[in-house]
C-alpha positions in Angstrom: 26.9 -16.6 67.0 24.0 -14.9 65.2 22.2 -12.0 66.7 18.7 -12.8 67.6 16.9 -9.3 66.6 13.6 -7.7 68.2 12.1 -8.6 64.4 13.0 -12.6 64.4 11.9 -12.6 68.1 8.6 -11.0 67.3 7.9 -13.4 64.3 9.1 -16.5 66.8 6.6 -15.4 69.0 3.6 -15.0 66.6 4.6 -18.6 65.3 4.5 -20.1 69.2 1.8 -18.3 70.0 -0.4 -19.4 67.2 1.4 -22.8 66.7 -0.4 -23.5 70.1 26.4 4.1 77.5 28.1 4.9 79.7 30.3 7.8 80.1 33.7 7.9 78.7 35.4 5.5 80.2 39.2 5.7 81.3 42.2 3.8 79.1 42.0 0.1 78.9 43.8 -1.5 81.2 46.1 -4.6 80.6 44.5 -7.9 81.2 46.5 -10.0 83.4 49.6 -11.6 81.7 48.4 -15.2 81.9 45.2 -14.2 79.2 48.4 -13.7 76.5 50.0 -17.3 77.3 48.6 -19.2 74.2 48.6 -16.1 71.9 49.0 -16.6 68.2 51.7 -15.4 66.3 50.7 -12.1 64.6 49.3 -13.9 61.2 50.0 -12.0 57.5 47.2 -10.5 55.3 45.2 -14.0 53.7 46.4 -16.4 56.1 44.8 -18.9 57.9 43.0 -17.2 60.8 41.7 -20.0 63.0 44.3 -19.6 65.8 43.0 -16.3 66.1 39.0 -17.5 66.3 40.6 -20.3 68.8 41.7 -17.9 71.2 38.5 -15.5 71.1 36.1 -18.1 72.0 38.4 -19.0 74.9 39.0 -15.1 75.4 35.9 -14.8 77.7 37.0 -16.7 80.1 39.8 -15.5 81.4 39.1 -11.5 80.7 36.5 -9.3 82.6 35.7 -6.0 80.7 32.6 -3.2 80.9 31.5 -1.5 77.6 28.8 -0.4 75.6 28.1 -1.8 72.3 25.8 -0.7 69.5 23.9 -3.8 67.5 22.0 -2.5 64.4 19.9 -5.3 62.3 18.5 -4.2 58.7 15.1 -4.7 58.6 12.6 -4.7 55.6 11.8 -1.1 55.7 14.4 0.4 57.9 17.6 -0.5 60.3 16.9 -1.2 64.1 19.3 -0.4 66.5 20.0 -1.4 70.3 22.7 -0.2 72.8 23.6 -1.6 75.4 26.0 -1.5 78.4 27.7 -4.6 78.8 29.3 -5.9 82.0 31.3 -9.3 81.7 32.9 -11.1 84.8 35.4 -14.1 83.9 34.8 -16.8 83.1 31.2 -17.0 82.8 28.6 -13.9 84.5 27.5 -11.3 81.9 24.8 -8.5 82.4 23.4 -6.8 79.5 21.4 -3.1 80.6 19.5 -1.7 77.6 19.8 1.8 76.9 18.2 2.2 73.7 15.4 2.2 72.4 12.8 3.5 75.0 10.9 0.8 74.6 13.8 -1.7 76.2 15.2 0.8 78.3 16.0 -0.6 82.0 15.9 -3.7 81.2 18.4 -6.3 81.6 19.4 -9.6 81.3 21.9 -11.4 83.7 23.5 -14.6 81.8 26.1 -17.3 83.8 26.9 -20.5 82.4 24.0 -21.8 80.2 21.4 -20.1 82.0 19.4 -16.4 82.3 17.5 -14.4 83.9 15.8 -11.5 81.6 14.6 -8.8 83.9 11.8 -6.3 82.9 10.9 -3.7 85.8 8.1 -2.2 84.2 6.0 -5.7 83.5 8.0 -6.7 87.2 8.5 -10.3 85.8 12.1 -12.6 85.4 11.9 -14.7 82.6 14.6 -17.7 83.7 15.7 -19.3 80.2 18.2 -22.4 80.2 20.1 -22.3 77.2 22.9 -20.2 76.0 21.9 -16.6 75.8 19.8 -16.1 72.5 21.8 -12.7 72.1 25.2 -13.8 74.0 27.3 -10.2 73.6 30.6 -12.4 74.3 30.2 -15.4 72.4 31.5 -15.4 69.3 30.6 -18.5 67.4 27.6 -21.0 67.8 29.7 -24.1 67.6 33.6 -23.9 66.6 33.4 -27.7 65.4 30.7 -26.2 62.8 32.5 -23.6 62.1 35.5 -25.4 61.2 33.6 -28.1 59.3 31.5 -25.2 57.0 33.5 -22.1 56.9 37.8 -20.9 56.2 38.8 -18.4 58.7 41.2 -15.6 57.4 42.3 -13.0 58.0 41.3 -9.7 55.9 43.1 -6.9 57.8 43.8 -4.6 60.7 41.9 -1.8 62.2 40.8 0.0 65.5 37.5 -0.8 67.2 36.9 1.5 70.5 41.0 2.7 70.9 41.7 -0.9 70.3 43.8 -2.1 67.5 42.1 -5.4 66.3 42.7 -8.3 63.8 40.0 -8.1 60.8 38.9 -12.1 60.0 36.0 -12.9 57.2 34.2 -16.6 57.9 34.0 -17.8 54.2 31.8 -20.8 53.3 33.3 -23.7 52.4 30.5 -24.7 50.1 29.7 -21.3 48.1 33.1 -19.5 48.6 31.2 -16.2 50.0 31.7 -14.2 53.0 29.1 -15.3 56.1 30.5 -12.6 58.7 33.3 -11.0 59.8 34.8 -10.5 63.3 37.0 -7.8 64.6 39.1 -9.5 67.6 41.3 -7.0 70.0 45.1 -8.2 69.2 45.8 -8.2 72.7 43.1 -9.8 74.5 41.3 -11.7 71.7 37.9 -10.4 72.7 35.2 -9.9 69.8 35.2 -6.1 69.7 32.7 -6.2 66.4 30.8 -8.9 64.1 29.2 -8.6 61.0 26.7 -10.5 59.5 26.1 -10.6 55.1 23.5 -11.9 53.7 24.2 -14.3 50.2 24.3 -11.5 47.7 26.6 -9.8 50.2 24.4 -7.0 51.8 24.7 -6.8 55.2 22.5 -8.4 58.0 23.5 -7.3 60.8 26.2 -5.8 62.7 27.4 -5.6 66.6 30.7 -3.3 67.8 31.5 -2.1 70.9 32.1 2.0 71.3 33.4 1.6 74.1 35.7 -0.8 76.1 37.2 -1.0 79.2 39.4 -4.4 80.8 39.2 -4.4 84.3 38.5 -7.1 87.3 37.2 -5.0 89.7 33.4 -5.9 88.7 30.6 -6.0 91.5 29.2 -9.7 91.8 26.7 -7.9 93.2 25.8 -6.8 89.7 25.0 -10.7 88.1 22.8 -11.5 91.1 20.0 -13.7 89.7 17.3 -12.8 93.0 14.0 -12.5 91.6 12.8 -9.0 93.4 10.4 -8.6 95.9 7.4 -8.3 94.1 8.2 -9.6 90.5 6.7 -12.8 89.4 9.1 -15.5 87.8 8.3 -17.0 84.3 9.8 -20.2 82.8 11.2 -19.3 79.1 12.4 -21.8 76.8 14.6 -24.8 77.9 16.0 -26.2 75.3 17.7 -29.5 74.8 21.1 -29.5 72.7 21.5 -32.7 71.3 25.2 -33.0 71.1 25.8 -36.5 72.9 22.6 -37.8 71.7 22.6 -37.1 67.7 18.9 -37.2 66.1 16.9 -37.3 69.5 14.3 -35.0 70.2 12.2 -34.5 73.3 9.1 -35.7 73.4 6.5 -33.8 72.2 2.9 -35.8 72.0 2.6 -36.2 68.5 5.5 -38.1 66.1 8.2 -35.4 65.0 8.5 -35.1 61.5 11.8 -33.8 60.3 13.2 -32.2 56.8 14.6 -34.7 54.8 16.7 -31.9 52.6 19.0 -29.2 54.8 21.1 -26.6 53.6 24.4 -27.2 53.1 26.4 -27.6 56.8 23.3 -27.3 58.5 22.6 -29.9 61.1 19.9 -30.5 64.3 21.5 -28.8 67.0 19.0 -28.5 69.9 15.2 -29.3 70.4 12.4 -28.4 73.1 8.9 -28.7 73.8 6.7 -26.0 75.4 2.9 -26.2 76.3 1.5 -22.3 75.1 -2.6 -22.0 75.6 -2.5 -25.6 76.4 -0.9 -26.7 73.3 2.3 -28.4 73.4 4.9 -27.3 70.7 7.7 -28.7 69.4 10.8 -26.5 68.3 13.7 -28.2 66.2 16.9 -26.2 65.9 19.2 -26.7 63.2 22.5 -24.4 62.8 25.9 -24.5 60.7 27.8 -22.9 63.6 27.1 -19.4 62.4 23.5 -19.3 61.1 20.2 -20.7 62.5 17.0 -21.6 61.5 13.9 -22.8 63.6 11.5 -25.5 62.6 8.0 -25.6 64.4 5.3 -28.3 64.7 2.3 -28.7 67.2 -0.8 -31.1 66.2 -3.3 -28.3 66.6 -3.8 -27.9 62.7 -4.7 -23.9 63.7 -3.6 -21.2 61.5 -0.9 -18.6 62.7 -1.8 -15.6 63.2 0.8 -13.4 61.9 -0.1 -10.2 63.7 -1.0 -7.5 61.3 2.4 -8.2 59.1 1.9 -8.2 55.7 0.9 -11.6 54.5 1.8 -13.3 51.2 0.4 -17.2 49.9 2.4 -19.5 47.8 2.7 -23.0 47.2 4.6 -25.6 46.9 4.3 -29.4 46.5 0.0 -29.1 46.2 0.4 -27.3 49.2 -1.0 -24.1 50.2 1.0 -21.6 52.3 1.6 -18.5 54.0 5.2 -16.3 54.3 5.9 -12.9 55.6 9.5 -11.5 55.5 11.0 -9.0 58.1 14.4 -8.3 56.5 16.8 -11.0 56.1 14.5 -13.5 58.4 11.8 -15.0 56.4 8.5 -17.1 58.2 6.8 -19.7 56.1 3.9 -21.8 57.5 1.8 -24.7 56.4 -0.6 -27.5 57.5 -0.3 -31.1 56.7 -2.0 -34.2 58.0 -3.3 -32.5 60.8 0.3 -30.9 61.9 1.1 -27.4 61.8 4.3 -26.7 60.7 6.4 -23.0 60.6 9.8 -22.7 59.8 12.0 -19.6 60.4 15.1 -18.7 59.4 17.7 -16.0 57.6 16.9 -18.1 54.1 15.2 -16.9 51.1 11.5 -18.6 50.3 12.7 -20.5 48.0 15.3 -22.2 50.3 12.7 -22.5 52.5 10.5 -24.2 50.1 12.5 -26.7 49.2 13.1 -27.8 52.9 9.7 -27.2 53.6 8.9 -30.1 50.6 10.9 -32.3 52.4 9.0 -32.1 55.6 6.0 -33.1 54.3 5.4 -36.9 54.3 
């Protein structure tokens, strides 16, 4: 799954608001035997790696573990970095605690099933999302049917991530033959223990590993309780609709939808929501090829964004005048046409962007 970073959240926000460590921890312990049942066979240098991608997005499930992991994101002047102390409960409770930076430290946000509860102590609010967590530490792919469809799973290597020995696998596209991301999955318990993200020329994006690992079941429940506090104030976040069962649907939103007639190759709509912001009712499209995302916004406003002191840049495309800004890989274009405002946001280049852009407008 992609990592969400504090620089794509901030430029999803400005286009929604204006479209409207532990300590050393002792030696891993052995997950119980029945995690191992359905391993794969230990798979040769180049081979097909999907039995091993298989058995990490089930890995969750069955395997508890406490660790702190270390997420860095390159941004377009310098690297951001978050760490975090992560505490998953089989099959499905996970707490992340934010250590670093200062300015997310003592937060946390308590995930179970499809739904979670983001605490902030200082503001004493809860946002309650319903989705899958935006930045899930355990999952490991968006969509494995995706996956399968756009990208080759092999396996690269072997090396050791936090005293763990681990099985290297590169995603590869099936369309341009490159290298999307690559996962380092523990050999014994098939938990994601690092991912890394490239961008097209092969740079990379973004990268997640654990320091730290420790596999044990002796967990507090106490520790995923989703109880708002006694003085915190509780704030809907985003609810989004996946549209799975009911291909090409989208909620409705006031206005009439107007979707991209081009997509990147593999990309398809994956999930949908509507949100009223200042009154204004936005519509959010989400399209992904199982590893990447990108966002698609529309509200009937016709308002400019306001892109929050960022540094803004015009082009055009089609007749049509519009505005981008870039915060490393993730690029924001916006527009107005026929009394819609539109803002798309994705890890794309402009003139990707452009061309689906083109095929939004009527």
């Amino acid at each position: 799954m992609q990592y969400t970073s504090p620089g794509f959240l901030a430029l999803a926000f400005l286009t929604l608001s204006a479209l409207p460590g532990s300590a050393a921890t002792p030696a891993p312990r052995t997950a119980p035997s029945s995690v191992f049942a359905a391993a794969p066979a230990p798979l040769s240098p180049g081979s097909d790696a999907r039995p091993l991608i298989v058995a990490a997005v089930a890995a969750p499930k069955h395997v508890s573990f406490v660790g702190q992991q270390l997420t860095i994101r390159s941004g377009t002047n310098r690297a951001s970095a978050v760490l975090s102390k992560i505490e998953h409960r089989a099959p499905d409770e996970t707490r992340r605690t934010y250590l670093t930076p200062r300015s997310l430290y003592g937060q946390y946000v308590v995930s179970r099933g499809a739904k979670s509860w983001d605490f902030d102590p200082e503001r004493k609010r809860v946002v309650v999302t319903e989705n899958k967590a935006a930045v899930d530490p355990v999952a490991v792919v968006d969509d494995i049917a995706l996956v399968d469809a756009n990208y080759r799973a092999v396996r690269s290597a072997s090396d050791d991530v936090a005293n763990r020995r681990a099985d290297v696998v590169d995603l590869v596209s099936r369309y341009t033959g490159e290298r999307t991301m690559r996962l380092w999955i523990d050999q014994q318990t098939h938990v994601v223990l690092a991912k890394e993200a490239y961008h097209s020329d092969g740079s990379p994006a973004w990268r997640t590993r654990f320091d730290d690992i420790r596999y044990t079941d002796g967990i507090p429940q106490s520790l995923f309780t989703s109880a708002i506090p006694h003085g915190y104030r509780a704030i809907s976040g985003r609810s989004y609709q996946e549209l799975k069962t009911i291909p090409n649907t989208v909620p409705d939103a006031g206005f009439k939808p107007i979707k991209p007639k081009y997509l990147p190759d593999g990309f398809v709509l994956s999930g949908a929501d509507v949100t009223v912001v200042k009154g204004v009712r936005n519509l959010h499209l989400i399209y992904s090829d199982g590893l990447r995302t990108m966002s698609l916004f529309e509200n009937a406003t016709g308002k400019a964004i306001d892109f929050g002191g960022m540094h803004v840049q015009s082009t055009r495309f089609e007749d049509h005048d519009a505005k981008y800004v870039r915060d490393g890989p993730t690029t924001l274009l916006s527009w107005r046409e026929q009394g819609l405002s539109f803002a798309l946001v994705g890890d794309l280049d402009l003139r990707e962007l452009s061309r689906i852009a083109t095929s939004v407008v009527p």
